[in-house]
N, CA, C and O atoms as a GROMACS GRO file, in nm:
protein
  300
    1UNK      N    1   0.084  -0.118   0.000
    1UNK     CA    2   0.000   0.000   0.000
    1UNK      C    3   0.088   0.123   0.000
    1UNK      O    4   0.184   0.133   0.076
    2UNK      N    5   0.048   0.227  -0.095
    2UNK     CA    6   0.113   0.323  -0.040
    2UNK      C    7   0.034   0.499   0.020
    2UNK      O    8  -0.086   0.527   0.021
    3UNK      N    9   0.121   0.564   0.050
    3UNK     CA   10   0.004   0.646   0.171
    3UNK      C   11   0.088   0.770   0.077
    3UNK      O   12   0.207   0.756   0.048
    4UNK      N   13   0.007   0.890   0.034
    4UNK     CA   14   0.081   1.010   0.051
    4UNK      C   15   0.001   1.123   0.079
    4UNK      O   16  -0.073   1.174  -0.006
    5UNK      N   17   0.013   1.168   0.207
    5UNK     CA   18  -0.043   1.281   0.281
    5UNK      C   19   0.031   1.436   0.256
    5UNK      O   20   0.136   1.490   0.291
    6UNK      N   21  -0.088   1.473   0.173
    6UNK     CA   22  -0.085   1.654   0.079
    6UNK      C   23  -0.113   1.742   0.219
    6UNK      O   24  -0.190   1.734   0.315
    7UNK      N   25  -0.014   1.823   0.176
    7UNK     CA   26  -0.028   1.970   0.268
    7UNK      C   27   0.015   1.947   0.409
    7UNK      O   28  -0.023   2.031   0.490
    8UNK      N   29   0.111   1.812   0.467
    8UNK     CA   30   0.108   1.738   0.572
    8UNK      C   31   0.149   1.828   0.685
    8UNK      O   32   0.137   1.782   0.798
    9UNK      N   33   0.211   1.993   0.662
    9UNK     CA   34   0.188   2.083   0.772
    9UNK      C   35   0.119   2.168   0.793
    9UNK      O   36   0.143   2.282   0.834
   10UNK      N   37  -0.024   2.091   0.751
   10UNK     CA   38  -0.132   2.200   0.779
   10UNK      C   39  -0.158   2.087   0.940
   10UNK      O   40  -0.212   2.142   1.036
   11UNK      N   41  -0.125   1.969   0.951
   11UNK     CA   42  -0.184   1.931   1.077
   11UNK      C   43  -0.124   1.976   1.204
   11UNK      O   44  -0.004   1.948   1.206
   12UNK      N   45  -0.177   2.053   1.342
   12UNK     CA   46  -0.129   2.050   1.450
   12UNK      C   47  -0.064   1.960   1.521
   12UNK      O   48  -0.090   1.844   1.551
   13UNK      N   49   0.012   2.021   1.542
   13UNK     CA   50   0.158   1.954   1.596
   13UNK      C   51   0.160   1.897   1.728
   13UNK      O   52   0.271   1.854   1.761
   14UNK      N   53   0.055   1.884   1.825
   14UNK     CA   54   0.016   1.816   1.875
   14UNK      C   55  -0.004   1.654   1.804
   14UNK      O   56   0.029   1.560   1.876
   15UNK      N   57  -0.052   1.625   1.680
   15UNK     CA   58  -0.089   1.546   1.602
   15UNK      C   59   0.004   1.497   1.556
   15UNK      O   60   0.020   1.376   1.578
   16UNK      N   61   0.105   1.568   1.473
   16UNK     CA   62   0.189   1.557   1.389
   16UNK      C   63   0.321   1.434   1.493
   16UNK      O   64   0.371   1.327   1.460
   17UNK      N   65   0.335   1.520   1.621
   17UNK     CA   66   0.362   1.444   1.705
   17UNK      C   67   0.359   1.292   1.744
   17UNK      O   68   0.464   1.231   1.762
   18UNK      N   69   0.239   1.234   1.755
   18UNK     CA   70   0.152   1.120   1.752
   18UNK      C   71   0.189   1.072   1.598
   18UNK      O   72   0.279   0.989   1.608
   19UNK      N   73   0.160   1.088   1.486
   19UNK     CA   74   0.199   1.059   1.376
   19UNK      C   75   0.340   1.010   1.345
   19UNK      O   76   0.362   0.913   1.272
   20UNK      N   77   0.473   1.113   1.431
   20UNK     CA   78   0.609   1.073   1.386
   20UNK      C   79   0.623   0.923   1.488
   20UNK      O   80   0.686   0.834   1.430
   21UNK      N   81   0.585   0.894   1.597
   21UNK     CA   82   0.576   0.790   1.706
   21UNK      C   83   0.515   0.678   1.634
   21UNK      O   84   0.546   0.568   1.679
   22UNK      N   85   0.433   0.679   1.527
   22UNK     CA   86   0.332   0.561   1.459
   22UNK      C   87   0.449   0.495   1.323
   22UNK      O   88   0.490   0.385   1.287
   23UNK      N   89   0.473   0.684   1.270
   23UNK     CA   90   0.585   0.603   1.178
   23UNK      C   91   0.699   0.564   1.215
   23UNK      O   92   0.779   0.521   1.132
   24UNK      N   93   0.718   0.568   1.305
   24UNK     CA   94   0.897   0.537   1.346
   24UNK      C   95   0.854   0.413   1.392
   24UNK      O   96   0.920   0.322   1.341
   25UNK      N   97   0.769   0.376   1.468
   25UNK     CA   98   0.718   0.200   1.468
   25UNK      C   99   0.721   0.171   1.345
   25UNK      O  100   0.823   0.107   1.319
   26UNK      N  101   0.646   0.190   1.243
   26UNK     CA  102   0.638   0.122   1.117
   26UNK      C  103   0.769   0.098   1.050
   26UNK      O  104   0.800  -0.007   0.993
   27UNK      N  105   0.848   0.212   1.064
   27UNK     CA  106   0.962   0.191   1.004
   27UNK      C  107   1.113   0.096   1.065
   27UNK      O  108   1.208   0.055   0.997
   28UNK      N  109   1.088   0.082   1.211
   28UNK     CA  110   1.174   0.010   1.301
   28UNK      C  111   1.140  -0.144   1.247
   28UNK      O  112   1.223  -0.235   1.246
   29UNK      N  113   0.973  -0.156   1.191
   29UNK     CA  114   0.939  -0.287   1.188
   29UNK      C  115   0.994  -0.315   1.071
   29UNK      O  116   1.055  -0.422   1.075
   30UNK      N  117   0.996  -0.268   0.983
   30UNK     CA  118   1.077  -0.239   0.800
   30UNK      C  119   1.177  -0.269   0.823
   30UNK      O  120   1.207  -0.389   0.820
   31UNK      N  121   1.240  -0.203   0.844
   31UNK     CA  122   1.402  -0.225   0.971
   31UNK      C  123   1.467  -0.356   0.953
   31UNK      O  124   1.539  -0.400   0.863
   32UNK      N  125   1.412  -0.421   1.095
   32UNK     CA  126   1.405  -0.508   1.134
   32UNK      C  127   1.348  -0.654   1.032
   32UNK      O  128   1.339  -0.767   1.080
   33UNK      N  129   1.323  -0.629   0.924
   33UNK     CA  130   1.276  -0.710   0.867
   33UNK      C  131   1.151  -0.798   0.907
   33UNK      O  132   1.128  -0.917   0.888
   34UNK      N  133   1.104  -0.731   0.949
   34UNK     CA  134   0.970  -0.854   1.022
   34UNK      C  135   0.861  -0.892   0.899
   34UNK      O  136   0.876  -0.842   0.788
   35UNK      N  137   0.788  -0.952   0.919
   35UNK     CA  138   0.708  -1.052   0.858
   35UNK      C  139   0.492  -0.979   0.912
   35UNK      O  140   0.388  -0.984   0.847
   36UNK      N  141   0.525  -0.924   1.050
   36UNK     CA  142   0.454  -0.880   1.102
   36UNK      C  143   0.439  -0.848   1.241
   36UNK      O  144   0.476  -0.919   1.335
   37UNK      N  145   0.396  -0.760   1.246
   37UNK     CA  146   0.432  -0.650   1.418
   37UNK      C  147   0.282  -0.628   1.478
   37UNK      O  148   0.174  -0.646   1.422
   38UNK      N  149   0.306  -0.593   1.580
   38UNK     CA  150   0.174  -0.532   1.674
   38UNK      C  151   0.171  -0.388   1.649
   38UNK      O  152   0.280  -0.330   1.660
   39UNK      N  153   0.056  -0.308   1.612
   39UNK     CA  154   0.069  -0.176   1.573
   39UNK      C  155  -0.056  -0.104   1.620
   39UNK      O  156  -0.153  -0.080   1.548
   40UNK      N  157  -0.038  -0.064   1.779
   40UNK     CA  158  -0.121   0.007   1.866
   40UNK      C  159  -0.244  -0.112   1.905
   40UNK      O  160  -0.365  -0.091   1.915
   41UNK      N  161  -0.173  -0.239   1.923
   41UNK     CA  162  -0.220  -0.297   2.004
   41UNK      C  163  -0.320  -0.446   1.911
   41UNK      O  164  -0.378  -0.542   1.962
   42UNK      N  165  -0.306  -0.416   1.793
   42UNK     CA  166  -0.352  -0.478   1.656
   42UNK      C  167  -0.244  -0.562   1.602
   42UNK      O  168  -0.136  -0.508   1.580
   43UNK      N  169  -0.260  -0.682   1.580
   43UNK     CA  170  -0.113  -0.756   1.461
   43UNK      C  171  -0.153  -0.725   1.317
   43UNK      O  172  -0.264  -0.744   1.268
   44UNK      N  173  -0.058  -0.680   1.265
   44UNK     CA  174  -0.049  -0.658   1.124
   44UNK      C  175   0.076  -0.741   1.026
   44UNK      O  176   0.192  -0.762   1.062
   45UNK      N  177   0.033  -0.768   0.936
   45UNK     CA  178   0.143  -0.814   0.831
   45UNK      C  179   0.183  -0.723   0.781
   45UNK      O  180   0.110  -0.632   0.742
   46UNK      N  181   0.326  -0.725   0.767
   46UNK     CA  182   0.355  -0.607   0.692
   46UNK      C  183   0.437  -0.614   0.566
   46UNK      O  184   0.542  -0.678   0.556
   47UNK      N  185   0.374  -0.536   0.460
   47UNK     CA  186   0.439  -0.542   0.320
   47UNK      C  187   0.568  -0.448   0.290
   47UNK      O  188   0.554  -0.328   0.265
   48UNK      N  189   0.680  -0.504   0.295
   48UNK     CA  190   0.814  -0.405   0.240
   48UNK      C  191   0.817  -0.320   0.143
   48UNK      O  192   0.889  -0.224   0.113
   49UNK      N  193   0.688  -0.391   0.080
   49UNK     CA  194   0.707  -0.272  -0.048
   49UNK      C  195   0.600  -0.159  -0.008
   49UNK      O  196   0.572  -0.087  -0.103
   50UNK      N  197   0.541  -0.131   0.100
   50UNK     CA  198   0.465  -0.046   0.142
   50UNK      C  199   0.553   0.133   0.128
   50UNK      O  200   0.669   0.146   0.167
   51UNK      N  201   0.483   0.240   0.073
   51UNK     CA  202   0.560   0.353   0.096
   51UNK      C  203   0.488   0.481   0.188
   51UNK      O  204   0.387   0.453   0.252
   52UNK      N  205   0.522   0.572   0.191
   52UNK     CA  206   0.454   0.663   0.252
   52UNK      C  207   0.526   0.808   0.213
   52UNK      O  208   0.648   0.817   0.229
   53UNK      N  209   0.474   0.886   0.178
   53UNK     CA  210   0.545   1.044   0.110
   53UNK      C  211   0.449   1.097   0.158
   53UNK      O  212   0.339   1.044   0.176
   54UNK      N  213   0.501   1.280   0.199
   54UNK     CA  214   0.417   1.379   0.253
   54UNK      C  215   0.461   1.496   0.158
   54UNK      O  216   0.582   1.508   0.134
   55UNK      N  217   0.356   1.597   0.092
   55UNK     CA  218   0.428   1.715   0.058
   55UNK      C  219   0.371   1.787   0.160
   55UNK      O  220   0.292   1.752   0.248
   56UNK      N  221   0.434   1.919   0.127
   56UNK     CA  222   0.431   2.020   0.249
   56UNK      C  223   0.424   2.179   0.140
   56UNK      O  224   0.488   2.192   0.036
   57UNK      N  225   0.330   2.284   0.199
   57UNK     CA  226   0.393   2.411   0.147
   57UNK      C  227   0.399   2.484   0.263
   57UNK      O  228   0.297   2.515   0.325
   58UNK      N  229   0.540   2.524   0.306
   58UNK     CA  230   0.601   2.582   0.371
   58UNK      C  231   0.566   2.710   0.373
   58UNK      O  232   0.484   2.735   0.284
   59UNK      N  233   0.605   2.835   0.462
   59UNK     CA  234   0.534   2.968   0.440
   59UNK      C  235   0.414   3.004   0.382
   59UNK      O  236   0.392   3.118   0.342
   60UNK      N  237   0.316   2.891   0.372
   60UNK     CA  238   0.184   2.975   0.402
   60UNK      C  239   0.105   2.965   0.527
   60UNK      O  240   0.120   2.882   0.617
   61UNK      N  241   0.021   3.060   0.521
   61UNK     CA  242  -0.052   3.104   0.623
   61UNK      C  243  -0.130   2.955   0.673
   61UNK      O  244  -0.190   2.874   0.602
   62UNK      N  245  -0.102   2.952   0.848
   62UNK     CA  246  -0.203   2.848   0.895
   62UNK      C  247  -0.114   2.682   0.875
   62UNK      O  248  -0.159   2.574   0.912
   63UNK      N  249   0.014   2.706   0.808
   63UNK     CA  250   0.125   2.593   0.798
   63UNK      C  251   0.216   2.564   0.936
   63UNK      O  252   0.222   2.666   1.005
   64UNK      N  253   0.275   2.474   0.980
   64UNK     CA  254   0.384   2.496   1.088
   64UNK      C  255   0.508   2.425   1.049
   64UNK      O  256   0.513   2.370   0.939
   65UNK      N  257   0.596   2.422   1.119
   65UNK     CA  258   0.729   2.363   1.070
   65UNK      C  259   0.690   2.200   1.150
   65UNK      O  260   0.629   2.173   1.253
   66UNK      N  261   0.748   2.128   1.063
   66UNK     CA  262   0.764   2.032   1.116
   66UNK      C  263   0.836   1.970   1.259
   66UNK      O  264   0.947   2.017   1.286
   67UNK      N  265   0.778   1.865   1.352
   67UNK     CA  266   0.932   1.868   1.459
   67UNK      C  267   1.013   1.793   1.406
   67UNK      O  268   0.989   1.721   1.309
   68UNK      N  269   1.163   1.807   1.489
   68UNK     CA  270   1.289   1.768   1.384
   68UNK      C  271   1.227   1.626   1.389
   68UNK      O  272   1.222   1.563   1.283
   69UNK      N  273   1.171   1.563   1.516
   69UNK     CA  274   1.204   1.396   1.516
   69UNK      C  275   1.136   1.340   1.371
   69UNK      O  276   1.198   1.252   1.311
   70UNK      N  277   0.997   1.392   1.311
   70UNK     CA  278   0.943   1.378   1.174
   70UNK      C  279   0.992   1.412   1.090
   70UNK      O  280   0.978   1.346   0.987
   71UNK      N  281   1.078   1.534   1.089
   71UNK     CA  282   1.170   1.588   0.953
   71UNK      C  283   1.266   1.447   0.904
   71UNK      O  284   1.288   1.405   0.791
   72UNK      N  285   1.318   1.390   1.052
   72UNK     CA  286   1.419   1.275   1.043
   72UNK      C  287   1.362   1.133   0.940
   72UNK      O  288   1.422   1.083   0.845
   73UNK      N  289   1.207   1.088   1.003
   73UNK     CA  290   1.164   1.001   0.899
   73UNK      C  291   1.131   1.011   0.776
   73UNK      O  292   1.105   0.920   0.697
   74UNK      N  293   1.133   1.131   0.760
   74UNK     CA  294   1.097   1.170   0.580
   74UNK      C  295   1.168   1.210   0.534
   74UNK      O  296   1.132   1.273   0.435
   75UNK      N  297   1.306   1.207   0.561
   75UNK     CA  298   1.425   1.241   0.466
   75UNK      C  299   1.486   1.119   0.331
   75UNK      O  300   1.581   1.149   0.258
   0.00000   0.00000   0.00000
């Protein structure tokens, strides 16, 4: 599957927060090579070829900066 979330700093960073904690599980499990992980309390199989991309427009109104720990998974 793949995921790509438009305008991804229009969400409050309260949120955005919660979001970098979900992907950094997903991606530890990628990692790690697993077959399938527990993901907020659910087992999932997980597909390697799964992706995930965010665009962003920066300097407009009602946008925020990302925190670094999310800047880190989407590089």
């Amino acid at each position: 599957a793949w995921a790509c979330f438009d305008e991804f700093n229009r969400i409050d960073l309260e949120v955005l927060s919660v979001v970098a904690q979900q992907v950094l599980e997903i991606q530890r499990a990628v990692g790690a090579k697993l077959k399938s992980f527990t993901f907020e309390g659910t087992d999932l199989d997980l597909k390697w070829s799964a992706w995930c991309a965010i665009t962003m427009n920066p300097g407009y109104a009602g946008r925020s900066e990302l925190p670094d720990n999310l800047k880190a998974l989407f590089r």
